[in-house]
N, CA, C and O of each residue as an XYZ file, in Angstrom:
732
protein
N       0.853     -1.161      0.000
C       0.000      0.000      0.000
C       0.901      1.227      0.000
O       2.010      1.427      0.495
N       0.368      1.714     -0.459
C       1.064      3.519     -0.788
C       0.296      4.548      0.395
O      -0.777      4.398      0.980
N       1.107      5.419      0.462
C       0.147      6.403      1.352
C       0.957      7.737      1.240
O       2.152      7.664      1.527
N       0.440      8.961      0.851
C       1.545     10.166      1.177
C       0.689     11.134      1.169
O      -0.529     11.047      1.011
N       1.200     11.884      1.306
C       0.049     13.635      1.589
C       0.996     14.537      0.600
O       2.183     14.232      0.715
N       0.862     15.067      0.119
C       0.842     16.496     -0.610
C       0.755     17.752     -0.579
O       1.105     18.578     -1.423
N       0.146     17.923      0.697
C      -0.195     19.548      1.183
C       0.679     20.629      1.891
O       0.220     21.510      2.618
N       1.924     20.463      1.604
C       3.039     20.983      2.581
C       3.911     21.186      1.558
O       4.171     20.386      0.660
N       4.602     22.881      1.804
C       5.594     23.404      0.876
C       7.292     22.677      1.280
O       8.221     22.231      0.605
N       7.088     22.827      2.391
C       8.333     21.805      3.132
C       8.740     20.654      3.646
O       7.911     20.753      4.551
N       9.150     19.872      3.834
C       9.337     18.566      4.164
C       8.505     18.047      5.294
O       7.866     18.870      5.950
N       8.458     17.129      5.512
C       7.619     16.668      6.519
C       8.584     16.140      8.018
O       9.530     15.398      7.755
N       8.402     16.443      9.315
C       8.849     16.063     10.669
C       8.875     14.706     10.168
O       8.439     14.178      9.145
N       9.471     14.317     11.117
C       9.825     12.658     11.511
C       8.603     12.496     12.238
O       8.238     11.323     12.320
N       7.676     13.571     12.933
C       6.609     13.216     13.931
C       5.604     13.242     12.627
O       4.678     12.435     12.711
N       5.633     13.822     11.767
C       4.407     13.371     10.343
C       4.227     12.039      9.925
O       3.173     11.406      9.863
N       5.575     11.619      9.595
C       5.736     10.557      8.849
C       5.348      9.605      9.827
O       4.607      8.660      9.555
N       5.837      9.826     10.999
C       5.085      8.507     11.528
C       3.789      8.701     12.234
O       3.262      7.844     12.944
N       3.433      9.586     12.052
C       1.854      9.404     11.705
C       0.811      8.989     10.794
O      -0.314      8.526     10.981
N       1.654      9.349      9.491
C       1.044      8.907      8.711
C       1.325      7.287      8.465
O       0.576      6.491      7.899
N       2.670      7.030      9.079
C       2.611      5.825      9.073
C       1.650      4.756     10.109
O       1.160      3.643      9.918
N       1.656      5.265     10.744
C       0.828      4.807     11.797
C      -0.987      4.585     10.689
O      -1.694      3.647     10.321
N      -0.986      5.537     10.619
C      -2.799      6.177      9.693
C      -2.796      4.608      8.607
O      -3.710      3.784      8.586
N      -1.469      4.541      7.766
C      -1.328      3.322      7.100
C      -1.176      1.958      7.345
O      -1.369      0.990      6.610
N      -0.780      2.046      8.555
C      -0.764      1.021      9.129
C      -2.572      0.504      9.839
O      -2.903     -0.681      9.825
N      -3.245      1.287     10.233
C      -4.595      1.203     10.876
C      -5.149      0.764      9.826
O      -5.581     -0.388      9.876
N      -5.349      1.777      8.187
C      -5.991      1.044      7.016
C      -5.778     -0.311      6.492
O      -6.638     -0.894      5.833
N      -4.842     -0.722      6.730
C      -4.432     -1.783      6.154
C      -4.907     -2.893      7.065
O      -5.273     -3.968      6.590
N      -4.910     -2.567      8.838
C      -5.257     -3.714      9.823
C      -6.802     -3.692      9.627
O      -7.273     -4.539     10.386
N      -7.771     -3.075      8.929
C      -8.894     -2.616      9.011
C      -9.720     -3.473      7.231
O     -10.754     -4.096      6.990
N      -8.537     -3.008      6.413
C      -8.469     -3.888      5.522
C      -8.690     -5.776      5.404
O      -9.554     -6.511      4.925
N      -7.480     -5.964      6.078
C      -7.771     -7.393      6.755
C      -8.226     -8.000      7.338
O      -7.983     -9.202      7.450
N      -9.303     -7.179      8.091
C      -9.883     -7.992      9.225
C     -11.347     -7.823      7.974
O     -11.946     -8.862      7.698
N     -11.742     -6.679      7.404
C     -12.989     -7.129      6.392
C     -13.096     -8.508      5.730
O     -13.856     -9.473      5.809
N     -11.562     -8.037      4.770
C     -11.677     -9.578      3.954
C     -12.156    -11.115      4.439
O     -12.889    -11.961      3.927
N     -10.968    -11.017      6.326
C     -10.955    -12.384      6.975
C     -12.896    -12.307      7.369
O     -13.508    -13.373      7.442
N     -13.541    -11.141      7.555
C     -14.917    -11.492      8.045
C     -15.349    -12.039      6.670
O     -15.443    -13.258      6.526
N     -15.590    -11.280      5.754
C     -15.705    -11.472      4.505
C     -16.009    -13.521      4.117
O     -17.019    -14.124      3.754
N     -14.632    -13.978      4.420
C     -14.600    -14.934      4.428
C     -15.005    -15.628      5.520
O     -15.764    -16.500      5.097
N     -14.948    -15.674      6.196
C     -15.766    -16.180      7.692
C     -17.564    -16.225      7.508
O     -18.227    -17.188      7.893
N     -18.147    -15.032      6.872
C     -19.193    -14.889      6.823
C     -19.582    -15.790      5.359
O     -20.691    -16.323      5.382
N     -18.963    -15.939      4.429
C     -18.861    -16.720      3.397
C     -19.098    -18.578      3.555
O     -19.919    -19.314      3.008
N     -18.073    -18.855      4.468
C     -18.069    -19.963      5.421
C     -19.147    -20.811      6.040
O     -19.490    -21.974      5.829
N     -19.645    -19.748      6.990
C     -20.585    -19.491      7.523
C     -22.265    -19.687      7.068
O     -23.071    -20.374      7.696
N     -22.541    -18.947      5.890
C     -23.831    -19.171      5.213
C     -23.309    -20.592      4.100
O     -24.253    -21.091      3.488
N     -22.022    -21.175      3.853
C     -22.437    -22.132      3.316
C     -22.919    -23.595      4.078
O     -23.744    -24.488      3.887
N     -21.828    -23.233      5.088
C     -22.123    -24.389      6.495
C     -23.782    -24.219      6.681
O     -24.517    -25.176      6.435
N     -24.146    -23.345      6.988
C     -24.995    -22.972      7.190
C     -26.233    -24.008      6.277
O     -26.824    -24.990      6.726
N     -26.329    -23.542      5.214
C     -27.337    -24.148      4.039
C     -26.831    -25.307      3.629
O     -27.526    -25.650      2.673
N     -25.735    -26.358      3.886
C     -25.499    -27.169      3.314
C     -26.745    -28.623      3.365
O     -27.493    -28.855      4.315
N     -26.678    -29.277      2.310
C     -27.652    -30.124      2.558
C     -26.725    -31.166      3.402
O     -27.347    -32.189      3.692
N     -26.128    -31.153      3.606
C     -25.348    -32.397      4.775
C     -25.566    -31.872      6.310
O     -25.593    -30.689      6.651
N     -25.638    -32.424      6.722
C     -26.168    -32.249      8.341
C     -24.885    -32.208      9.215
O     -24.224    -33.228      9.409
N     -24.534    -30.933      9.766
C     -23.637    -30.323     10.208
C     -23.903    -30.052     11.860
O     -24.675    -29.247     12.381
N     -22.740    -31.274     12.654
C     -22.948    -30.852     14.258
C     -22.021    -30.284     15.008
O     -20.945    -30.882     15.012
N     -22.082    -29.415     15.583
C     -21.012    -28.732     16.464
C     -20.771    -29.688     17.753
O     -21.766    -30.285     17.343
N     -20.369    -30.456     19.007
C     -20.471    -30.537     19.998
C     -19.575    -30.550     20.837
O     -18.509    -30.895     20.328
N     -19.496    -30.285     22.134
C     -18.599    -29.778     22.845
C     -17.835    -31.560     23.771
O     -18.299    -32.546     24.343
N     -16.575    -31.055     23.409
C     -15.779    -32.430     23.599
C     -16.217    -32.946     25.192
O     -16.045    -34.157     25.332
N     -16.666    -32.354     26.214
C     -16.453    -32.851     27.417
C     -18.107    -33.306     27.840
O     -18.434    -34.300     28.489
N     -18.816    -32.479     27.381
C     -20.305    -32.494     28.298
C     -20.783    -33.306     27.052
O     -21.592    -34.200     27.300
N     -20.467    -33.161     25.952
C     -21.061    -33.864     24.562
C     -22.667    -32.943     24.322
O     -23.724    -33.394     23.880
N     -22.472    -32.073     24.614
C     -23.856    -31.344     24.307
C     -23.618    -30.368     22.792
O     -22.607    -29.753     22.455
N     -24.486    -30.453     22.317
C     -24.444    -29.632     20.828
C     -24.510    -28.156     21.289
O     -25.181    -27.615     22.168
N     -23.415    -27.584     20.239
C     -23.117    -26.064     20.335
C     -23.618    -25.414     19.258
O     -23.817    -24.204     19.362
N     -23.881    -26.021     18.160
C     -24.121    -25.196     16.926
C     -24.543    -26.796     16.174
O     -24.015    -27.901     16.293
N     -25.747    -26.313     15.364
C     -26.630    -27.243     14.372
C     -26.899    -26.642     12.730
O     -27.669    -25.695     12.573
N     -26.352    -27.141     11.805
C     -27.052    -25.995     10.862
C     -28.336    -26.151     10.556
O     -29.053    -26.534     11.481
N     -28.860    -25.953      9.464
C     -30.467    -25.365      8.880
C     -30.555    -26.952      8.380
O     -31.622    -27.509      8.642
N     -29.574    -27.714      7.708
C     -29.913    -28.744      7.222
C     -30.255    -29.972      8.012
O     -30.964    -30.909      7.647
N     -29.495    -29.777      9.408
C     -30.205    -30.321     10.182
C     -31.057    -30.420     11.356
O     -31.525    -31.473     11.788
N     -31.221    -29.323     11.820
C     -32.291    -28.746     12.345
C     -33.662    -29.346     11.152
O     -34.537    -30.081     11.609
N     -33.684    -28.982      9.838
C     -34.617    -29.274      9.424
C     -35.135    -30.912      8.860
O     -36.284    -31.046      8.439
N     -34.288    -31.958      8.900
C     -34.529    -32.948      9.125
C     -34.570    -33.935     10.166
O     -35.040    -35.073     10.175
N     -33.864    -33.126     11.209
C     -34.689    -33.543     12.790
C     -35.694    -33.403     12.969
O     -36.329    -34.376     13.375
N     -36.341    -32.196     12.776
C     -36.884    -30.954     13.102
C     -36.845    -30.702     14.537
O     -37.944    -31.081     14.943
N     -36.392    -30.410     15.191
C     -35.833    -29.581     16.080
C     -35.346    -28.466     16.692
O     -34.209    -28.936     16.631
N     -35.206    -27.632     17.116
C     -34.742    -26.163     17.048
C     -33.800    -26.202     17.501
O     -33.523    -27.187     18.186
N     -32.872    -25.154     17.332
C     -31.822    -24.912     17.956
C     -31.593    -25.292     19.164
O     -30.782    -26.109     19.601
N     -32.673    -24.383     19.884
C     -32.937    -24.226     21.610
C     -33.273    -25.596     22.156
O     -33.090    -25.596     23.373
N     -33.716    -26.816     21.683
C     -33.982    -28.139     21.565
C     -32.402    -28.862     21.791
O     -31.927    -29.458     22.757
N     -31.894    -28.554     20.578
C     -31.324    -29.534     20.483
C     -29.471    -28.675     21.084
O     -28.360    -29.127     20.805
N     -29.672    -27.849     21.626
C     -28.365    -27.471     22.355
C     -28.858    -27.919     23.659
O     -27.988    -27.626     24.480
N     -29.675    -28.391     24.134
C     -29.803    -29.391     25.600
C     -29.791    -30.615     25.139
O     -30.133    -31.413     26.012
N     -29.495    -31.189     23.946
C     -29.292    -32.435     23.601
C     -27.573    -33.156     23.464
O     -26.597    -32.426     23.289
N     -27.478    -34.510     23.569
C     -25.988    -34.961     22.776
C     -26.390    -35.741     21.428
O     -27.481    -36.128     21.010
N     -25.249    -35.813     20.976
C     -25.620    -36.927     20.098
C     -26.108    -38.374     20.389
O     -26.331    -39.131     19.444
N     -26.247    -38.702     21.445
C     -26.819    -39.827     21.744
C     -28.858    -40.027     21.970
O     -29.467    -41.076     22.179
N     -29.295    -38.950     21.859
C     -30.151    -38.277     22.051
C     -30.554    -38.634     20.477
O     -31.661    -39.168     20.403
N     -30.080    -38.502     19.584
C     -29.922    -38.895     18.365
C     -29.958    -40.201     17.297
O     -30.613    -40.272     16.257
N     -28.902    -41.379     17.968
C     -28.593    -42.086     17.836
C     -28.858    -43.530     18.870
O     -28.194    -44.101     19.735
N     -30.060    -43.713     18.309
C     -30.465    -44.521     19.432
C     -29.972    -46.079     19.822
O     -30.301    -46.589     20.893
N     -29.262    -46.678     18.967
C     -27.982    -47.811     19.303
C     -26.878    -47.437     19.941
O     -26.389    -48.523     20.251
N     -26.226    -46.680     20.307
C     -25.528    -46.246     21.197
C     -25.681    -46.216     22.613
O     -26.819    -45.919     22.976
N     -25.021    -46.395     23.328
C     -24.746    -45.989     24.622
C     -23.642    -45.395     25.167
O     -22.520    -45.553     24.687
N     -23.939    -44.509     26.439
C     -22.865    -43.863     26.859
C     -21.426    -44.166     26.673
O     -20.408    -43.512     26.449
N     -21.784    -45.594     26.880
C     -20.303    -46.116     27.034
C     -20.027    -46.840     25.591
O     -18.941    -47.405     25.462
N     -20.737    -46.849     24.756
C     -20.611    -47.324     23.436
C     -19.590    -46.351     22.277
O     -18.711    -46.545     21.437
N     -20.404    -45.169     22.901
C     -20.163    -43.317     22.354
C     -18.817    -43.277     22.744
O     -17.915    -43.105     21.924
N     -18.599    -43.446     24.115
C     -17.221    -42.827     24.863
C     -15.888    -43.940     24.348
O     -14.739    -43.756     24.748
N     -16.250    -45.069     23.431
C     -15.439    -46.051     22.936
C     -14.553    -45.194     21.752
O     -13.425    -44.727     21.590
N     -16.278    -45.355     20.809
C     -15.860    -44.719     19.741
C     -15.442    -43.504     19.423
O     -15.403    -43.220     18.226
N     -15.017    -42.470     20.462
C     -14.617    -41.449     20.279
C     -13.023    -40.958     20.667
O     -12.251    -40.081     20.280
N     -13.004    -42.383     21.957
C     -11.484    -42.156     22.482
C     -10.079    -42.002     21.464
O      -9.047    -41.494     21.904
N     -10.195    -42.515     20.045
C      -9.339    -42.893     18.849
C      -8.886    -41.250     18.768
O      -7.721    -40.866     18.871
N     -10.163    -40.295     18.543
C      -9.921    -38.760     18.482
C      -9.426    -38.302     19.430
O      -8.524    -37.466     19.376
N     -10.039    -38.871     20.741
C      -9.228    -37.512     21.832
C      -7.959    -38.079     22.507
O      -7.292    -37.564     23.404
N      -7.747    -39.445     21.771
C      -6.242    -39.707     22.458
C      -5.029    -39.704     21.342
O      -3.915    -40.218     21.442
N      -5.803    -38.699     19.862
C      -4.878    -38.086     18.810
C      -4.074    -39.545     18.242
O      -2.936    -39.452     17.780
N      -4.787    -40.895     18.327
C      -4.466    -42.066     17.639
C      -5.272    -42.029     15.770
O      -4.861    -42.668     14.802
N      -6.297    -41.205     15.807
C      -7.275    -40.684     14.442
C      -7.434    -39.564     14.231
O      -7.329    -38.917     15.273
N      -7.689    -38.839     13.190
C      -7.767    -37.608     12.707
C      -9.749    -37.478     12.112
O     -10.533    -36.528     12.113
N      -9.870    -38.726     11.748
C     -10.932    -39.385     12.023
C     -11.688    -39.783     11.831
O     -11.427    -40.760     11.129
N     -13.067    -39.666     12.061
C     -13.911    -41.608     12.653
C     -14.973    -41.937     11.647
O     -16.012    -41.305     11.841
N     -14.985    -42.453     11.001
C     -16.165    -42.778      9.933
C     -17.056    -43.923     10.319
O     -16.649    -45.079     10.208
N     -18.210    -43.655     10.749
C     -19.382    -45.382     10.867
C     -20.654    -44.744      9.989
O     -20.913    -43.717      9.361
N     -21.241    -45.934     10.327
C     -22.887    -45.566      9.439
C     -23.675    -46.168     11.039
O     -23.281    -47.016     11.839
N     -25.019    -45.229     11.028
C     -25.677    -45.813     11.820
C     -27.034    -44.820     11.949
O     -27.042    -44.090     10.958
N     -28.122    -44.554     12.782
C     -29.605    -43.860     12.479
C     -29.378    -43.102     13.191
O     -28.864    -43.221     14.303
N     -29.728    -42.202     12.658
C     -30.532    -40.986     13.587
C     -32.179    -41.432     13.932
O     -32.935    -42.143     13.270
N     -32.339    -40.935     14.839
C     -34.031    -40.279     15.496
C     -34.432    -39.485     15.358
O     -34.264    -38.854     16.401
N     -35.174    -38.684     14.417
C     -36.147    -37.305     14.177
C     -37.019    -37.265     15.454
O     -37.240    -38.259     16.145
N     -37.481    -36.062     15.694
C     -38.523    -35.350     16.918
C     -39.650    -36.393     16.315
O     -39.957    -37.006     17.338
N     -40.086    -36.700     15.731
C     -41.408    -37.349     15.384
C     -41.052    -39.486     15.438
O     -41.829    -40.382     15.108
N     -39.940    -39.569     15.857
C     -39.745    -40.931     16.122
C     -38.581    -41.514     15.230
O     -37.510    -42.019     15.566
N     -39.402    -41.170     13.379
C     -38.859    -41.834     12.744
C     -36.879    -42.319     12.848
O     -36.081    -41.666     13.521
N     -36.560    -43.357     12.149
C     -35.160    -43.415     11.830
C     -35.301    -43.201     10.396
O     -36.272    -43.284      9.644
N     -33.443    -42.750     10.121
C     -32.917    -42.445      8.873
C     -31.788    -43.163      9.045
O     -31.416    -43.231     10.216
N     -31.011    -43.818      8.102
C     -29.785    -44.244      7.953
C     -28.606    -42.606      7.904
O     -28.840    -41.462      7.514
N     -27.615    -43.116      8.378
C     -26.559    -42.083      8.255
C     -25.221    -42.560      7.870
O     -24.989    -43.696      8.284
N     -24.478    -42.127      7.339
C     -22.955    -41.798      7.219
C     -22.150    -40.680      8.201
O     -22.481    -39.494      8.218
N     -21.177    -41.164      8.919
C     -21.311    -39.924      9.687
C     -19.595    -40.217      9.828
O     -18.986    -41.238     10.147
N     -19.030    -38.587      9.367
C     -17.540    -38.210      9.988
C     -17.423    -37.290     10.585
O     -17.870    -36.208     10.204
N     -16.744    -37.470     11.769
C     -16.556    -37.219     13.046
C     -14.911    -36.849     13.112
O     -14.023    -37.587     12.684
N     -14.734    -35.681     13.679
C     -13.480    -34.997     13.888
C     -13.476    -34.337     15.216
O     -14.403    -33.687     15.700
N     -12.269    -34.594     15.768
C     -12.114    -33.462     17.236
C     -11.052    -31.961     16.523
O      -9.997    -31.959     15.888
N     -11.791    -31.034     16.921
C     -11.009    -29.887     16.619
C     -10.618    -29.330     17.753
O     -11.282    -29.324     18.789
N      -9.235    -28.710     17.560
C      -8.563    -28.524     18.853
C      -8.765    -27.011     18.923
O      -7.863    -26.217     18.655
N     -10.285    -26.571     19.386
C     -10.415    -24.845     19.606
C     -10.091    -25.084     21.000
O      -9.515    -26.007     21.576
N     -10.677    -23.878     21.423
C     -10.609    -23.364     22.574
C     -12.263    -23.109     23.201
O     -12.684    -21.973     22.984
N     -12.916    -23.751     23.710
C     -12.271    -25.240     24.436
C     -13.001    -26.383     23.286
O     -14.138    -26.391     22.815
N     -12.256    -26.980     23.147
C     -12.416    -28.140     21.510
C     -13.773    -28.830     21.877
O     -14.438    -29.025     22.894
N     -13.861    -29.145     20.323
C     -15.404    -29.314     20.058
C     -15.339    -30.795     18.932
O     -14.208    -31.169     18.621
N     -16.145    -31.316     18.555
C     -16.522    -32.406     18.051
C     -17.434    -31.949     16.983
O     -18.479    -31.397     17.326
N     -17.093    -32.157     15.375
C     -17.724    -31.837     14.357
C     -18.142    -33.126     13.703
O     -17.354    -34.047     13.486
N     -19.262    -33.145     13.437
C     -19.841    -34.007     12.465
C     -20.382    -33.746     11.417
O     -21.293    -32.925     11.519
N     -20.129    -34.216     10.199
C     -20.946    -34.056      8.667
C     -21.357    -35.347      8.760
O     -20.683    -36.377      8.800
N     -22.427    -35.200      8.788
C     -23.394    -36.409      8.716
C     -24.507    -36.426      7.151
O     -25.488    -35.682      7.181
N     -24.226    -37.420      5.690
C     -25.149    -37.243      4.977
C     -26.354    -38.923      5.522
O     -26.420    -39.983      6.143
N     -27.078    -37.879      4.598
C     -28.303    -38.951      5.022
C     -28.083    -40.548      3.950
O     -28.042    -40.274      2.751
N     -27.979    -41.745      4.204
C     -27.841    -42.488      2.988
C     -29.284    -43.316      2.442
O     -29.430    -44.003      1.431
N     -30.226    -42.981      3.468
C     -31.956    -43.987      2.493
C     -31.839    -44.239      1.442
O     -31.992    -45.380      1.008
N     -31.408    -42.822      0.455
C     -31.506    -43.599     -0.879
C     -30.546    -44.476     -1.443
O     -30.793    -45.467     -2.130
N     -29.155    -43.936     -1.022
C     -27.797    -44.936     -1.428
C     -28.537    -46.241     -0.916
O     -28.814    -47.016     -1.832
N     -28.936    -46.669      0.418
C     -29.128    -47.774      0.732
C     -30.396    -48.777      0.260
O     -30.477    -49.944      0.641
N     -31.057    -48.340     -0.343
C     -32.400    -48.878     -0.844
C     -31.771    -48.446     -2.835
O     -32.862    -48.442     -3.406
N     -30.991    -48.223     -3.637
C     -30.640    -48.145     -4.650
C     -29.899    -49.243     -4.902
O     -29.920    -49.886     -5.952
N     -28.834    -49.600     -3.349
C     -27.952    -50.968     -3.346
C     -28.682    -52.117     -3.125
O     -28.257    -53.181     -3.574
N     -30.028    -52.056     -2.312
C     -31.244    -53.445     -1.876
C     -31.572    -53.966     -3.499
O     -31.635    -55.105     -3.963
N     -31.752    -52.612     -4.144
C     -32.680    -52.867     -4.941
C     -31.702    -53.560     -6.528
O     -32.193    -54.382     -7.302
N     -30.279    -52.953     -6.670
C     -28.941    -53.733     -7.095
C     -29.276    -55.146     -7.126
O     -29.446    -55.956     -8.037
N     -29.321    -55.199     -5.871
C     -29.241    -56.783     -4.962
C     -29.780    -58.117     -5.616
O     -29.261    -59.101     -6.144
N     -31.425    -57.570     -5.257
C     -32.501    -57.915     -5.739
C     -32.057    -58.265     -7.374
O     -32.186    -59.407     -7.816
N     -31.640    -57.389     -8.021
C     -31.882    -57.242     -9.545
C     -30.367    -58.371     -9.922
O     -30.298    -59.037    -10.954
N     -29.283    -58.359     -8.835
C     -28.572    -59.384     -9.532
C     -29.258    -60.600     -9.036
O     -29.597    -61.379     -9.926
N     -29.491    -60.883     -8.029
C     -30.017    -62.273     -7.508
C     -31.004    -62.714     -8.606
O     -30.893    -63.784     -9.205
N     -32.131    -61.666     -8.857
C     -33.158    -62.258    -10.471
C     -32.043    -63.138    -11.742
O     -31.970    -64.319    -12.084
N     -31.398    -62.059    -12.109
C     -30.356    -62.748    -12.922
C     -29.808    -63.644    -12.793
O     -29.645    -64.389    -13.759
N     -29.245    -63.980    -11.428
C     -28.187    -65.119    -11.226
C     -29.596    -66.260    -10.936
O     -29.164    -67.406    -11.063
N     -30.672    -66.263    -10.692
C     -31.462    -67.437    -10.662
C     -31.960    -67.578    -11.996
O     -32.572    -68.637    -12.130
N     -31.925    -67.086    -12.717
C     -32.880    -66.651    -13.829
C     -32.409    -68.240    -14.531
O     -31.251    -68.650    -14.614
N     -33.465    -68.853    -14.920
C     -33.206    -70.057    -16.086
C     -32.268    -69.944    -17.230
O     -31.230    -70.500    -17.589
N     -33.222    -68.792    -17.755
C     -32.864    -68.566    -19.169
C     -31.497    -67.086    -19.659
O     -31.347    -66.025    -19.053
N     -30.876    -67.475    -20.661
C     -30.132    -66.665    -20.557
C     -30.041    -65.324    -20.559
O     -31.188    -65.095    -20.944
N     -29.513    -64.167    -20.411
C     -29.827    -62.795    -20.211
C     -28.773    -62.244    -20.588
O     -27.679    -62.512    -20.091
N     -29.001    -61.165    -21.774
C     -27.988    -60.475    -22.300
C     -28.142    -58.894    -21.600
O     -29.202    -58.272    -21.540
N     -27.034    -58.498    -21.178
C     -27.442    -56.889    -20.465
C     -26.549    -56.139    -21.840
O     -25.546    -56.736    -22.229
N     -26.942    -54.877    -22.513
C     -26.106    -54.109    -23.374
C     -25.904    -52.917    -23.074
O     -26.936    -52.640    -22.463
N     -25.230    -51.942    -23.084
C     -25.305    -50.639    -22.516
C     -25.554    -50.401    -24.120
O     -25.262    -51.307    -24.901
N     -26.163    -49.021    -24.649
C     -25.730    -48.321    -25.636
C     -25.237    -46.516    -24.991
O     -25.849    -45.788    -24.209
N     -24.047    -46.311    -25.649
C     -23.693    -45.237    -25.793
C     -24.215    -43.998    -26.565
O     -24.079    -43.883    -27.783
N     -24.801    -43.110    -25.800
C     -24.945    -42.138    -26.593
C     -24.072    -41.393    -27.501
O     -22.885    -41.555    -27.221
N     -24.318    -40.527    -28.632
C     -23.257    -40.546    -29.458
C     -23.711    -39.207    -29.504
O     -23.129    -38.382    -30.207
């Protein structure tokens, strides 16, 4: 960055210049902290709207700190709900001590981390199948992130695979499969 003044027939004090250096120095710290919000706030609304189900929770009490929109809205749950909740609250095959297994790999820095599949519980009962990765982040005071996508359809697309080779492989008669290429 450039910075100088112009308005003076004579040279400028040593007490100018470093004022003005100072003045350049403030624009520039003022500069950077926009951009870094800039990006933070960028961050932020995508976490935010993502269709993957995004959990904040706090490494010690295991209570949720932050939920985004995507999953708040396939819980349905509110915020205010589900920050008196853990993930176990969630995950109804689990137990305390099931949870506190599978998590020790992260907080004893043996994983970076933890991939399983297993259900969630929506406010209205139902289950959903999940995919769920799990990371300990070392803030202040560290927290437990999960991207959790939903898999129903992956998993009923592979049943239904299943089904369709087993027809084939019983099938009597012979069966030609062809792809054609579009051109």
């Amino acid at each position: 960055m450039l910075a100088g003044v112009g308005n003076k027939d004579s040279g400028y004090t040593d007490l100018e210049m470093e004022s003005l250096q100072l003045i350049a120095n403030e624009i520039w710290r003022i500069v950077q902290r926009r951009r870094t919000e800039n990006k933070v706030t960028r961050f932020s609304r995508v976490l935010e709207h993502s269709l993957n189900e995004i959990y904040i929770f706090d490494s010690e009490t295991l209570r949720f700190v932050d939920v985004n929109r995507g999953a708040r809205t396939n819980l349905e749950y509110s915020m205010a709900e589900l920050q008196s909740m853990t993930p176990l609250d969630l995950k109804p095959e689990f137990s305390a001590e099931s949870f506190t297994t599978l998590i020790e790999p992260l907080r004893s820095g043996k994983e970076q981390e933890v991939v399983f599949t297993t259900v969630h519980r929506r406010k209205d009962q139902t289950m959903y199948p999940v995919e769920v990765h799990l990371q300990l982040m070392e803030e202040e005071p560290p927290v437990f992130v999960a991207i959790i996508r939903d898999i129903g359809e992956r998993l009923q697309m592979e049943h239904e695979l299943r089904k369709l080779a087993l027809a084939v492989e019983q099938s009597p008669e012979s069966i030609v499969i062809t792809i054609s290429r579009p051109r």
